[in-house]
C-alpha positions in Angstrom: -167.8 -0.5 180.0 -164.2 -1.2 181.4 -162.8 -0.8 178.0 -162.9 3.1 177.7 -158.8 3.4 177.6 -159.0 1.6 174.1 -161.0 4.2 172.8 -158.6 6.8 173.4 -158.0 9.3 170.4 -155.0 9.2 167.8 -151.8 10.2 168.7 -151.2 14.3 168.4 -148.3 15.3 166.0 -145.9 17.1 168.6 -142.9 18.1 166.8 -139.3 18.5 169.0 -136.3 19.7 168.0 -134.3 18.0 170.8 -132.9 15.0 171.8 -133.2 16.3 175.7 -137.2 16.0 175.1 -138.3 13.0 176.5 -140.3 11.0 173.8 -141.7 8.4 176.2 -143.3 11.2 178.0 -144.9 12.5 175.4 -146.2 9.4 173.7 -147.2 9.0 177.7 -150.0 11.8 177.4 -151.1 10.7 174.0 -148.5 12.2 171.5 -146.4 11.2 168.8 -142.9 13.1 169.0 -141.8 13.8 165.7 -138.2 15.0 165.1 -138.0 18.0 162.7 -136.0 17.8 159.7 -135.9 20.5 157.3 -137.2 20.4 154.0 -136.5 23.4 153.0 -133.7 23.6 149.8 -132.5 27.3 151.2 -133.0 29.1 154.3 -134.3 32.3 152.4 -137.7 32.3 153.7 -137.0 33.0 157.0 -134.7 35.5 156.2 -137.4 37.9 157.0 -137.6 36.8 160.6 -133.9 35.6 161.5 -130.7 37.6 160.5 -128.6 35.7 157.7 -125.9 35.0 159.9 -128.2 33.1 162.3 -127.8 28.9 162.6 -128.5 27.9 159.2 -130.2 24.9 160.3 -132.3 26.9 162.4 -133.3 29.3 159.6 -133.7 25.8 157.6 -136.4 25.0 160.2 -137.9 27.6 159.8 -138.3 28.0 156.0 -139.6 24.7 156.2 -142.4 25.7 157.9 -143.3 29.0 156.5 -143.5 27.1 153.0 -145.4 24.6 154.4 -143.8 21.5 152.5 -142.5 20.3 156.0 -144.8 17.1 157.4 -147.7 17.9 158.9 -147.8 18.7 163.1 -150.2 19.6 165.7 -148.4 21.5 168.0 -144.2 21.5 168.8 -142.4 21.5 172.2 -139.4 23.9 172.3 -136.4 23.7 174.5 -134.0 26.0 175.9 -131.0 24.1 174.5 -129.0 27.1 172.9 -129.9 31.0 172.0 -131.0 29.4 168.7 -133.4 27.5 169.6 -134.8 29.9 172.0 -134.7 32.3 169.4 -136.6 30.0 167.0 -139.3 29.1 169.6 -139.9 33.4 169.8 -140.2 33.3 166.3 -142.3 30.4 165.6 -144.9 31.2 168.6 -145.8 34.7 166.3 -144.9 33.1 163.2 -146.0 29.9 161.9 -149.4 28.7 162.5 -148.7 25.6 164.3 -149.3 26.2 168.0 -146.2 25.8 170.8 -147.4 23.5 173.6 -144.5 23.5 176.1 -140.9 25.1 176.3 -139.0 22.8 178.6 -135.7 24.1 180.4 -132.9 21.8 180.4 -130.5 21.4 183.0 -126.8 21.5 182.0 -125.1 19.2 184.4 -126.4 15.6 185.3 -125.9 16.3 189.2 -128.8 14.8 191.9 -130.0 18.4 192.2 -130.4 18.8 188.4 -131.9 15.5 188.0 -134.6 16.4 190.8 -135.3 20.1 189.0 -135.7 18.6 185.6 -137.9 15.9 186.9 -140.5 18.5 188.3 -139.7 20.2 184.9 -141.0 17.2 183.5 -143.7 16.9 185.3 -145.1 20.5 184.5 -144.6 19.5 180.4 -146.9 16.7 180.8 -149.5 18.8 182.7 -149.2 21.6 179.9 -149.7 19.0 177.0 -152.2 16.7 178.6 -154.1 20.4 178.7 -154.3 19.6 175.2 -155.0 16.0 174.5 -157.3 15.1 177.6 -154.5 12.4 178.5 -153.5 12.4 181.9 -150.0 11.2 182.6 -150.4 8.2 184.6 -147.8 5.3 186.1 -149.2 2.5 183.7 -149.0 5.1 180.6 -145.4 6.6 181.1 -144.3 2.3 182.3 -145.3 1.4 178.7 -144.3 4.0 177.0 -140.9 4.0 178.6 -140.6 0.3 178.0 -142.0 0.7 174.1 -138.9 3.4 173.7 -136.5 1.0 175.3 -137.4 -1.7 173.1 -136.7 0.7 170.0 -133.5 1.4 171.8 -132.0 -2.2 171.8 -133.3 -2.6 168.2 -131.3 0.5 167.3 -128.0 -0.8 169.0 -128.5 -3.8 168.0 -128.3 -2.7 164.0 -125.9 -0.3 164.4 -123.6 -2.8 165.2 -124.9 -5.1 162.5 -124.0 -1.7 160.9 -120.3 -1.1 162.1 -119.9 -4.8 161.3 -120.8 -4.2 157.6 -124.0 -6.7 157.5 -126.2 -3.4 156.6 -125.8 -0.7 154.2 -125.1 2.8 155.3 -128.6 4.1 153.5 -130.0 1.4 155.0 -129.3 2.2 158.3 -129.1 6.0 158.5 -132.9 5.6 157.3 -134.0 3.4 159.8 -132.6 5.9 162.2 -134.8 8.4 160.9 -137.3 6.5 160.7 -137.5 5.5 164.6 -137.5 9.4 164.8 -140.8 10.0 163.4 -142.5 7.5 163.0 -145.1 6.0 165.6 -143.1 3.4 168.0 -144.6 0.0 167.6 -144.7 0.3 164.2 -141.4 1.7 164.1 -139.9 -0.7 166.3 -142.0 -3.7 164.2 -139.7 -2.4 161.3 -136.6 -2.5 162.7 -136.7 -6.1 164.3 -137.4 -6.8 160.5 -134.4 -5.1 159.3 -132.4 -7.1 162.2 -134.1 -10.2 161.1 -132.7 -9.7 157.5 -129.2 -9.0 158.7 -129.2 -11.5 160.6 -130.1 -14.3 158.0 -128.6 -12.6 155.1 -125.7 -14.7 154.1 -124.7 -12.7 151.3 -123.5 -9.2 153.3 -120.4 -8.3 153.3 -117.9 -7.5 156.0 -115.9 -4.7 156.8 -113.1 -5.1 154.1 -110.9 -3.4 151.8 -109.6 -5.4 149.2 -105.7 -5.4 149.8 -105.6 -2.1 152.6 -108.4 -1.4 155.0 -110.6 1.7 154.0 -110.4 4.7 156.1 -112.1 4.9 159.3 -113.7 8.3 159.1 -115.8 9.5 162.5 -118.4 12.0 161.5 -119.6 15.3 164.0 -122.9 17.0 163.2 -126.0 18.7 164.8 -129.1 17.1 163.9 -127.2 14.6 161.2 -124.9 14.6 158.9 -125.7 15.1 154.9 -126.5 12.4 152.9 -124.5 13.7 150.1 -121.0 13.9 152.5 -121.6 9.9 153.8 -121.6 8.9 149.8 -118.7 10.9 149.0 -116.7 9.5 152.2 -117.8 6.0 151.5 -117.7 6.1 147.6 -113.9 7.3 147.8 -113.6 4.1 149.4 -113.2 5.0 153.3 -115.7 4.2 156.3 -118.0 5.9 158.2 -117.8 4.4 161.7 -119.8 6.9 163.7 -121.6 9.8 163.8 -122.4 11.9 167.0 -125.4 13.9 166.2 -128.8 14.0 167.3 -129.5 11.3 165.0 -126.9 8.4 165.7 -125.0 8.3 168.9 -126.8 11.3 170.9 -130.1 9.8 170.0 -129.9 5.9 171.2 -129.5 6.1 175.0 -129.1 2.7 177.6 -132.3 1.5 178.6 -134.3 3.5 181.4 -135.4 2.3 184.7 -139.4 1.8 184.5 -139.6 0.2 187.9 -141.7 2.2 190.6 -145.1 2.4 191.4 -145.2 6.6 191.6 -145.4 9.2 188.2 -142.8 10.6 190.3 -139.8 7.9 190.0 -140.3 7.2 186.6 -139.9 11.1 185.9 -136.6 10.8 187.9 -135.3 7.8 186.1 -136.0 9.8 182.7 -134.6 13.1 184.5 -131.1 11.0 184.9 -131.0 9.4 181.8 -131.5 12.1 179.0 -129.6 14.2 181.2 -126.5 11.9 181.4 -127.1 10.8 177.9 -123.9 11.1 175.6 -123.2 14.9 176.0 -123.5 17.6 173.3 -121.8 20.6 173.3 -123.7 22.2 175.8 -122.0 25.3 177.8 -121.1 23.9 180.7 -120.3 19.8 179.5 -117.1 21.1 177.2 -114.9 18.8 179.1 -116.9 15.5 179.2 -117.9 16.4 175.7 -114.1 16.2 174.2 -113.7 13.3 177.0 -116.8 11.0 174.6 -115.7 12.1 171.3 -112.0 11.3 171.9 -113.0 7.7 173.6 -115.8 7.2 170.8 -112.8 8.3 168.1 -110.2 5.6 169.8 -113.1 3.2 170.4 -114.2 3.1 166.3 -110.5 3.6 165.5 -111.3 6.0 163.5 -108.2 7.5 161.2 -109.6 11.3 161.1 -112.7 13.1 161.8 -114.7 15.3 160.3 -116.9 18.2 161.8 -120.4 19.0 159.2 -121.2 22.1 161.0 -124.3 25.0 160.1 -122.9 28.0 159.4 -123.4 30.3 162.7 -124.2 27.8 164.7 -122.3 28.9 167.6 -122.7 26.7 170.3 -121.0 23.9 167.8 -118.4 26.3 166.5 -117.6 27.6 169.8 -116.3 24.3 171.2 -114.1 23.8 167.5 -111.1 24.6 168.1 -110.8 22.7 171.4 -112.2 19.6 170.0 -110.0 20.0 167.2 -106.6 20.5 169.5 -107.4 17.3 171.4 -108.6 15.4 168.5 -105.0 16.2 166.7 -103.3 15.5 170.1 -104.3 12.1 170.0 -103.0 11.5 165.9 -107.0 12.3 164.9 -106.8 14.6 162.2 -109.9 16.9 161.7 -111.8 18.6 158.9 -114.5 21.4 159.6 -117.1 22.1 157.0 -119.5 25.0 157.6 -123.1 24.2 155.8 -125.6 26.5 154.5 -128.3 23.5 153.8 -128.4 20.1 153.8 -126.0 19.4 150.5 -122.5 19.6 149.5 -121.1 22.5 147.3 -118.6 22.1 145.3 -116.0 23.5 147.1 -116.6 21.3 150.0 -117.0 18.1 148.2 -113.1 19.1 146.9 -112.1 19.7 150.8 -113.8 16.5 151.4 -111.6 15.0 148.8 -108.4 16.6 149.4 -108.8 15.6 153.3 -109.4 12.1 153.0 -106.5 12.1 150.2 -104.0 13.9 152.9 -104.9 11.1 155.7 -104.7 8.1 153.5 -101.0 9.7 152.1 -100.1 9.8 156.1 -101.6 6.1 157.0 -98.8 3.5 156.8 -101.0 0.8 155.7 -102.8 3.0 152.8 
């Protein structure tokens, strides 16, 4: 009677493994994107599907899922984002019994003709999943789903900088990150404006300071996000982490996206441009403007070194290495690479870590 759209069913799981998935388009044909994390402690039991020197994270992924400790989905969208992930998606689709409702192909370059392709690219996703969830995509649906996500976006800059400015813990803030990642938006978004309500009237936090000499500035590199276990070494030895460009942090939380427009189609084309002019990974043909951001970002933090948290094999990451690391070192940034198995610190890198940060506080004039 009028009031059938309340009715609606529950938001499907849809997992991602992307930050160049739209989430508002998703949510938009009645979906809750869920960023996969592993959970795995080991990559062995995907051994049997993916070589051992394939992408540990991606063999992470998978294990996760083959155990069946991972959370709960109904379905997961793949991209074609490297040869690991498309490898994955071959995998999982025979695999693991949690079915694949849409591979979306990503453009490499922001250019008009590349936002127009991916917008029709768009537009065939949310056909394919709305196949699933009787959902339609619709110009009121995607409006308030792109202006729920944008919401969750200023909330998320505005407490990282509440973070950079020391008035919220590091744990703090790294799990409200993941948290806006996987957990249903107005919910999510109701939890962070309480987290920036408590920074903001909590009279007690403390600045960014370091007793007599400033802490170290360290800028952190990683894929999905950097280990828990590496941040509380860095900060514990007394330095700072300013920054992290992964999928998590600085990849993740975009500007605002144009929901103006009366047609499906110009609200695809406004999401088109922005995730595909969103802070650049290392994606095979944005090498230049990706060394371009992470020099700026590493200036912008002053950061006094960086350091690279890499999966083993993951060659799209490893490939662009050593020219991130000859620019970073040409600009007085000096750079650490750690190649992961999991999601913890061995010994011997924790000893790396240690040495590193010991070698750039010995060459810092103030420290």
């Amino acid at each position: 009677m009028g009031q059938s759209h309340l009715r609606e069913s529950a938001p499907r799981r849809v997992g991602i493994c992307s930050a160049g998935v739209p989430r508002e388009l998703l949510w938009a044909v009645g979906c809750l994107p869920v960023r996969m994390f592993p959970t795995a402690a080991k990559p062995t039991p995907a051994e049997a599907y993916l070589p051992r020197n394939f992408c540990s994270l991606t063999r992470l992924l998978l294990a996760s899922y083959l155990e069946g400790e991972a959370p709960p989905l109904d379905a997961v969208v793949f991209t074609d984002e490297d040869d690991a992930t498309r490898r994955l998606h071959d995998v999982w689709s025979t695999c693991v019994n949690i079915p694949v409702w849409g591979f979306l192909e990503v453009p490499r370059s922001g250019g008009l003709h590349a936002v127009r392709r991916f917008a029709g690219l768009l537009a065939r996703l949310a056909t394919e999943v709305a196949e699933h969830t009787d959902r339609p995509l619709t110009p009121a649906r995607l409006r308030v789903a792109i202006e729920l996500f944008n919401q969750q976006r200023r909330l998320l800059t505005a407490l990282r900088q509440r973070w950079l400015d020391g008035r919220l813990p590091t744990p703090a803030y790294r799990r409200l990150r993941r948290m806006a990642l996987t957990d249903a938006p107005e919910s999510a978004n109701d939890a962070l404006q309480a987290a920036l309500d408590a920074a903001d009237h909590d009279t007690t936090a403390s600045q960014l300071a370091g007793g007599d000499s400033a802490p170290l500035r360290i800028l952190l590199l990683a894929e999905l996000a950097a280990p828990a276990s590496l941040v509380r070494q860095i900060e514990s030895n007394g330095s700072r982490v300013v920054g992290e460009v992964s999928d998590l942090d600085e990849l993740s939380v975009n500007a605002p996206v144009s929901s103006d427009g009366d047609r499906v189609e110009e609200m695809l084309t406004a999401l088109a441009e922005a995730y595909l002019n969103q802070p650049p990974g290392p994606r095979l043909r944005a090498v230049s403007q990706r060394i371009a951001y992470v020099t700026h970002l590493a200036e912008q933090r002053a950061a006094h070194a960086v350091i690279c948290a890499y999966s083993k094999f993951c060659d799209l990451y490893l490939a662009e290495y050593p020219v991130l690391r000859t620019e970073l070192e040409r600009v007085n940034r000096p750079v650490l690479l750690l190649e992961l198995e999991d999601d913890a610190l061995s010994g011997q890198h924790r000893t790396r870590v240690e040495a590193f940060l010991e070698m750039v506080r010995a060459s810092e004039p103030s420290h």
